[in-house]
C-alpha positions as CSV (number, residue, x, y, z in Angstrom):
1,X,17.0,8.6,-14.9
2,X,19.3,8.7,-12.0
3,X,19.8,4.5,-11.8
4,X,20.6,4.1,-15.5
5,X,24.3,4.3,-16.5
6,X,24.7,6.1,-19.9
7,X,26.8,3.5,-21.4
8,X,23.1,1.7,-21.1
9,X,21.4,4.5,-23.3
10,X,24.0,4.9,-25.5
11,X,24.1,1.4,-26.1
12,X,20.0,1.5,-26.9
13,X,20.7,4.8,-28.9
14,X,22.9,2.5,-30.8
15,X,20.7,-0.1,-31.6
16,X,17.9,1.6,-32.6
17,X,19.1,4.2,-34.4
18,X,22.0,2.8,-36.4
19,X,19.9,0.8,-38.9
20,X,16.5,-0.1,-39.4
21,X,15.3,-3.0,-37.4
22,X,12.3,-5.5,-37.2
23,X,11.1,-4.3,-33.8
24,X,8.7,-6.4,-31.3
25,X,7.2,-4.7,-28.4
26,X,5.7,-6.6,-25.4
27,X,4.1,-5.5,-22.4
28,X,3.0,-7.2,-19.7
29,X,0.4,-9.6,-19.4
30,X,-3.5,-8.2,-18.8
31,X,-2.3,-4.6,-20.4
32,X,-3.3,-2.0,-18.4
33,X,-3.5,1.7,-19.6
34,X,0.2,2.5,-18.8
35,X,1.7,-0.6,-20.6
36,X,-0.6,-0.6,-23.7
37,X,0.3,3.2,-24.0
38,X,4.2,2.5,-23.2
39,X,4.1,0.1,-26.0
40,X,1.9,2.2,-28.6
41,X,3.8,5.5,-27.6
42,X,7.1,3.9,-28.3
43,X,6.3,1.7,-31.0
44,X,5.0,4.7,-33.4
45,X,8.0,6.6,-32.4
46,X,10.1,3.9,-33.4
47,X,8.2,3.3,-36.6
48,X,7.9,7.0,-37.8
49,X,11.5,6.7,-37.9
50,X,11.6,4.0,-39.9
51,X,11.7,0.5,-38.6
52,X,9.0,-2.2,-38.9
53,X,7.1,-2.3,-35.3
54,X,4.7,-4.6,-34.0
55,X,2.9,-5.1,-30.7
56,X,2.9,-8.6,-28.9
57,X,0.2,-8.7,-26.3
58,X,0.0,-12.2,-24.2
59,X,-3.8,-11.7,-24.3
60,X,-6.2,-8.8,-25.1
61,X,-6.3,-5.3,-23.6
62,X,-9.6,-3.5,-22.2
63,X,-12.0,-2.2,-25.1
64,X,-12.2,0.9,-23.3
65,X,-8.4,1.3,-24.5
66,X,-8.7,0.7,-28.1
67,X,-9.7,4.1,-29.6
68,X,-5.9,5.2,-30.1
69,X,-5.2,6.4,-33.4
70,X,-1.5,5.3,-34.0
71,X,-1.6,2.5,-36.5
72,X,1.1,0.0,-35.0
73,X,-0.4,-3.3,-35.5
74,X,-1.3,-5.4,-32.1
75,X,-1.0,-9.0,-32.3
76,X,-2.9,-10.8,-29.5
77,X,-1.2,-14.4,-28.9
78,X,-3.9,-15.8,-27.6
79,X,-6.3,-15.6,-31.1
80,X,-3.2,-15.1,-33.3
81,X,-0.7,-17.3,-32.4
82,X,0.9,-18.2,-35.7
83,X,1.1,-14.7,-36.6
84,X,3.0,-14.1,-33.3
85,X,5.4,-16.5,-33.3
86,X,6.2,-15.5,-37.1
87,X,6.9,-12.0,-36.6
88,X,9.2,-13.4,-33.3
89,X,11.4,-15.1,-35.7
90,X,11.4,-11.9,-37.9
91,X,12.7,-9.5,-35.1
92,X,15.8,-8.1,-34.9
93,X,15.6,-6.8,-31.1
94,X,12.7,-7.0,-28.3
95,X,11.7,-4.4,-26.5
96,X,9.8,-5.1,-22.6
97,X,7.8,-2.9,-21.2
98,X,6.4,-2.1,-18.0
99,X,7.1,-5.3,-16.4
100,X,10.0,-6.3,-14.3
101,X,10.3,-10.0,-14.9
102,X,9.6,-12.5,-17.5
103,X,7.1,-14.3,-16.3
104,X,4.2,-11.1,-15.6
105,X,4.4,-11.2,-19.6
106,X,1.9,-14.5,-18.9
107,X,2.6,-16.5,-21.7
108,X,5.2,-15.3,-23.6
109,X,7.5,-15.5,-20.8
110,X,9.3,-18.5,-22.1
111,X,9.6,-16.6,-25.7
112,X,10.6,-13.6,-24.1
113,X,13.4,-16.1,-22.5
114,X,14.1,-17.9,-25.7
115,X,14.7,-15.0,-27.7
116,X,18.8,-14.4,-28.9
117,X,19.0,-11.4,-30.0
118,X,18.8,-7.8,-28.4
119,X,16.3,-7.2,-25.5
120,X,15.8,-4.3,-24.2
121,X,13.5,-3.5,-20.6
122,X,12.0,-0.2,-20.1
123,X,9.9,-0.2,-16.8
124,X,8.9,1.4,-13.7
125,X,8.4,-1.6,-10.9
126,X,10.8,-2.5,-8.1
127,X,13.6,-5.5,-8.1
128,X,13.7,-6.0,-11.6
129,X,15.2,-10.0,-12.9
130,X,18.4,-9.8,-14.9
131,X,16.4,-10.9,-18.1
132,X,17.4,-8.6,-20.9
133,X,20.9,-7.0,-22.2
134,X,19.9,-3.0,-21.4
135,X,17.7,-2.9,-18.9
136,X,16.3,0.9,-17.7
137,X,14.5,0.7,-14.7
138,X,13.2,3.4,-13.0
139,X,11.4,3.4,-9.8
140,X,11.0,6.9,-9.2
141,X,8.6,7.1,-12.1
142,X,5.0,7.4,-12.0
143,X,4.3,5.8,-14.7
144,X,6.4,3.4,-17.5
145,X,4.9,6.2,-20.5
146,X,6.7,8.8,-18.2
147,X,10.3,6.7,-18.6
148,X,10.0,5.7,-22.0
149,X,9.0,9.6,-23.1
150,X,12.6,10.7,-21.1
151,X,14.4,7.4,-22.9
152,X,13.4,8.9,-26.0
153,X,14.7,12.6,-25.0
154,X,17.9,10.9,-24.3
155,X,18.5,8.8,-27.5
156,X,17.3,11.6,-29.6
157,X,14.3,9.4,-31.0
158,X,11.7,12.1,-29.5
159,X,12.3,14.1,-32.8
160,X,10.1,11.4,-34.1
161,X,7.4,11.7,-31.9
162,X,4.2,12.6,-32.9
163,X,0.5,13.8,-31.7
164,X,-0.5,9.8,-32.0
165,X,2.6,8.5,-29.7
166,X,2.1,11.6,-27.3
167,X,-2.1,10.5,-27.2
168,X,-0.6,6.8,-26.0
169,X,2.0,8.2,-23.6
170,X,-0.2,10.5,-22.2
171,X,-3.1,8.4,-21.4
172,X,-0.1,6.0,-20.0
173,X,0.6,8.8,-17.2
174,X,-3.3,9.9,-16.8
175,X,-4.1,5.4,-15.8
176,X,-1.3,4.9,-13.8
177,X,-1.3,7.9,-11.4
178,X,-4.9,7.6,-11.4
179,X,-5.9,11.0,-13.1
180,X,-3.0,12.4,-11.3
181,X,-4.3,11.8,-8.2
182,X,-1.0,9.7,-6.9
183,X,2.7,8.8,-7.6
184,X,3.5,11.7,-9.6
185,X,6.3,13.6,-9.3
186,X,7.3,16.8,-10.9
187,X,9.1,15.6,-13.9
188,X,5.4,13.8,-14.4
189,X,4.1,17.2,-14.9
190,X,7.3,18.3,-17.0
191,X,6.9,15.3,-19.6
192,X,3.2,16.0,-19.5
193,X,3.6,19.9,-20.8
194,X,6.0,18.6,-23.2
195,X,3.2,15.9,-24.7
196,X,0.5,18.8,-24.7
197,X,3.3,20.2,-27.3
198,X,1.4,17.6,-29.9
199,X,-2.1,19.0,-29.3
200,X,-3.4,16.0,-28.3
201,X,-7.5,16.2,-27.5
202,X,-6.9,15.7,-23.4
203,X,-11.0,15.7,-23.5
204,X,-11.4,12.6,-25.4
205,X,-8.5,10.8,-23.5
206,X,-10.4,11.8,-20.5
207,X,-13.7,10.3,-21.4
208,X,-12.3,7.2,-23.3
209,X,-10.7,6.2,-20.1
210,X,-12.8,7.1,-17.5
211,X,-16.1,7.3,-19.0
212,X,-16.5,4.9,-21.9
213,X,-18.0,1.9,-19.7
214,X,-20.2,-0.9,-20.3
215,X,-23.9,-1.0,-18.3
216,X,-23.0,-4.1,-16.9
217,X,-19.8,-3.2,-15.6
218,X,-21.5,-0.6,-13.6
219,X,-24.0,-3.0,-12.3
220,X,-21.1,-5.1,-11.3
221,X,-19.3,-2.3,-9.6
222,X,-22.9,-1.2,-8.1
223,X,-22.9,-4.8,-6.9
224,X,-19.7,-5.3,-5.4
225,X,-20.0,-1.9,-3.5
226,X,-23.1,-2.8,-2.0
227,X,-22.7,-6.7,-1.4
228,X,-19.3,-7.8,-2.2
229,X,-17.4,-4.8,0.1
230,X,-16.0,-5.9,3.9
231,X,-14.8,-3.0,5.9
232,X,-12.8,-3.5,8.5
233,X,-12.6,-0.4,10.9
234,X,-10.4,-2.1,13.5
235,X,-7.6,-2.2,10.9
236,X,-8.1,0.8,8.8
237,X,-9.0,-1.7,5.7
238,X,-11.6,-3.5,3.3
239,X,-11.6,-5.9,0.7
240,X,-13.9,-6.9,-2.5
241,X,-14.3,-10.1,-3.4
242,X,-15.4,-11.5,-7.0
243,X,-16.2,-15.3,-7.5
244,X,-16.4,-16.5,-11.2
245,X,-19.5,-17.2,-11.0
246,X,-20.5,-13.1,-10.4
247,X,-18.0,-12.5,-13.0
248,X,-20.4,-14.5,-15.8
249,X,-23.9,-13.3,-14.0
250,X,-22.7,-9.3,-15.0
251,X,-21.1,-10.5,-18.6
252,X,-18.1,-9.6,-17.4
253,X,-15.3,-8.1,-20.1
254,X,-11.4,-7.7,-19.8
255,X,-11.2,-4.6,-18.0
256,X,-14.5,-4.5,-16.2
257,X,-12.9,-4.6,-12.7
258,X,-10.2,-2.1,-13.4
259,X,-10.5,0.5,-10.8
260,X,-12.5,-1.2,-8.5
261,X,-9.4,-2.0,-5.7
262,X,-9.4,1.8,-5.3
263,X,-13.3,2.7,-4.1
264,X,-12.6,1.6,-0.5
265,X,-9.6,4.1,-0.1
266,X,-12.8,7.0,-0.7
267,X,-14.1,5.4,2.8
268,X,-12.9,8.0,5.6
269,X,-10.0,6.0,7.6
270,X,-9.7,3.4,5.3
271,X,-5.6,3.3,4.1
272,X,-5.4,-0.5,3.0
273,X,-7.8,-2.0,0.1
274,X,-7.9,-5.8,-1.2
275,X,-9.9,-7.0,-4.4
276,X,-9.6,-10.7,-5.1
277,X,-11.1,-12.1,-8.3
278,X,-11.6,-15.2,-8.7
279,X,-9.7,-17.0,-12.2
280,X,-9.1,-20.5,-13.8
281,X,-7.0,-22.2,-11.4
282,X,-5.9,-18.8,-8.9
283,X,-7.4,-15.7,-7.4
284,X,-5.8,-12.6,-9.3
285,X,-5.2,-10.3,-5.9
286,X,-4.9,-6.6,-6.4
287,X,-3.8,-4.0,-3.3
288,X,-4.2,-0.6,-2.8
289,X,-2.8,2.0,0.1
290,X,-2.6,5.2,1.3
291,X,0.2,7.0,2.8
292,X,3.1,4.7,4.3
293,X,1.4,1.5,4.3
294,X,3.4,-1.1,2.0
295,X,1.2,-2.4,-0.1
296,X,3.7,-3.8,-2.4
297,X,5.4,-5.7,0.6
298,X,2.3,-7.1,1.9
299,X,1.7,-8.8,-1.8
300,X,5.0,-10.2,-2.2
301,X,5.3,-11.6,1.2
302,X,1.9,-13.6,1.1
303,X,0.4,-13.6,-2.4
304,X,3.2,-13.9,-4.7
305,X,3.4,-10.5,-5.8
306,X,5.0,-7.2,-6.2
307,X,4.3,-3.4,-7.8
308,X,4.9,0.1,-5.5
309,X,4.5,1.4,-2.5
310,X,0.9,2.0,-2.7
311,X,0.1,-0.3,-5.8
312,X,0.5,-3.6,-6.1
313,X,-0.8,-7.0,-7.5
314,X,-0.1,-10.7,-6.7
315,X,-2.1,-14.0,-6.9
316,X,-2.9,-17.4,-4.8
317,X,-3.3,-20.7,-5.5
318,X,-5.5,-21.1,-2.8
319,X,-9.4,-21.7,-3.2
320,X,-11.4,-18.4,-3.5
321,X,-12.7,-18.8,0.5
322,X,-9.1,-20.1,1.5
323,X,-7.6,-16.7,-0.2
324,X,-10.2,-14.7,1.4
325,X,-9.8,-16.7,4.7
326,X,-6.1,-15.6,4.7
327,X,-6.7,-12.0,3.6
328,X,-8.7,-11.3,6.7
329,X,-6.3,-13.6,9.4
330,X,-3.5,-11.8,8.3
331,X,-5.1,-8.3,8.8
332,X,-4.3,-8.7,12.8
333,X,-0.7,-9.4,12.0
334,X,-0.4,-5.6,10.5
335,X,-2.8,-3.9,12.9
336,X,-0.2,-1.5,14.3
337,X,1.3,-0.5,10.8
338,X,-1.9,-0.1,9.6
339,X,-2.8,1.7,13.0
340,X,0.0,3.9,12.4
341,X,-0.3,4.7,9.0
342,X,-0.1,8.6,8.3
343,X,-1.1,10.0,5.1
């Protein structure tokens, strides 16, 4: 952790370690693998060593990651919103995860805001906001699981970890680097070894992740590959797009789409991939690149975004065609990068 300060993890060894504390976890909004494992990793760590934990989600997580076996509670403030705000009142100190500004926490970015006591950020993205009191971020990380396993090394909680946090953590490394097939690093591989330590079944991770799908979401995929895909040889790229109306035709589920940004980097030559989807009220943008192409530059600059070099997410307030329209007109503008881009 080379761009935290130790006074900061002292200070977060002191807080969490000095009494027992109401804790409340939140990761961002739309919880991918890597932030629902952060939080679930964490928060049984944090509870096996005695304080009260609970998970606040802005809205619900993919079923396809709800087969862990710790037994942290979730609350999901969209159906439980009472229940949230209660336990928000209760809490001694907040804990962030895996996002790097209040507002990708959806709607409990104004709680998040609101809240006077201790917050604490642990989190992987670039160009965090000042929003909480110790903040750890961490850009060299594959994965937020990764950092938060290390955080625990270094406060001395990870003598509380068990086989149930380690199953989280790890299937927060095995989303977010794609089955290890990008944006690791070797300290990935060290924290990895050390999780296998808890005998945790890497089998069923395996297949609860990557093969635990609905029929309909491989229709849809089947779909989208075959009439939803534009490639664009001239600039190295392609994009999928996704109306709402598509969406309800293939009974589309939260996490249905997951993965599908990344099936046009298999083309030979391709190094830049776009998937729009279309949402109430915006297009949710998701980009994807290979080698030295910027995805995360290309988001923030024109769709309100951010994430990693070669991972990134952003939005538009555009129509569905308009956002689409300016996807492909800005293409030209980045012909030489993308030209140039070496892998």
């Amino acid at each position: 952790m080379k761009n935290t300060d130790i006074e900061i993890i002292t200070s977060i060894k002191a807080l969490l370690t000095a009494s027992k504390l109401k804790l409340v976890i939140i990761p961002h909004e739309n919880p991918d693998g890597d932030a629902i494992g952060s939080a679930l990793g964490l928060g049984q760590t944090l509870k096996d060593f005695g304080h009260e934990v609970k998970v606040l989600s802005s809205n619900d997580y993919p079923v396809f990651l709800k087969w862990f076996s710790t037994d942290v509670p979730v609350i999901i403030y969209d159906k439980e919103k009472k229940k949230a705000k209660s336990w928000l009142k209760e809490a001694d100190a907040m804990i962030c995860l895996d996002f790097n500004e209040a507002k990708r926490a959806g709607k409990l970015a104004k709680k998040i805001l609101e809240f006077e006591k201790k917050k604490v950020l642990i989190d992987h993205h670039p160009y965090p906001t000042q929003f909480c009191d110790f903040m750890v971020s961490e850009t060299s990380y594959s994965s937020t699981a990764e950092l938060v396993f290390d955080v625990l090394e270094a406060t001395g909680l990870h003598e509380n970890l068990s086989q149930k946090a380690a199953e989280a953590l790890y299937t927060g490394i095995v989303t977010d680097t794609g089955g290890f097939s990008h944006n690791f690093s070797k300290n990935t591989f060290k924290v990895v070894s050390e999780l296998l330590n808890y005998e945790i079944n890497t089998d069923k991770i395996q297949s609860s992740v990557f093969h635990n799908y609905s029929a309909d979401r491989m229709k849809l995929l089947g779909y989208c590959l075959n009439e939803k895909m534009q490639v664009f040889p001239e600039y190295r790229a392609a994009v999928i797009s996704i109306s709402k109306e598509e969406l309800k035709r293939f009974n589309f589920k939260s996490g249905d789409t997951e993965g599908f940004v990344n099936y046009p980097l298999s083309i030979k030559n391709v190094v830049f991939s776009a998937l729009f989807i279309e949402k109430e009220g915006h297009v949710k943008a998701s980009f994807r690149s290979k080698g030295n192409f910027p995805a995360n530059e290309f988001s923030s600059s024109h769709f309100n975004g951010g994430g990693h070099l070669n991972a990134a997410g952003g939005e538009s307030d555009l129509s569905f065609y308009k956002t689409l329209l300016k996807f492909t007109q800005l293409l030209p503008e980045y012909k030489h990068q993308l030209l140039e881009t070496t892998i």
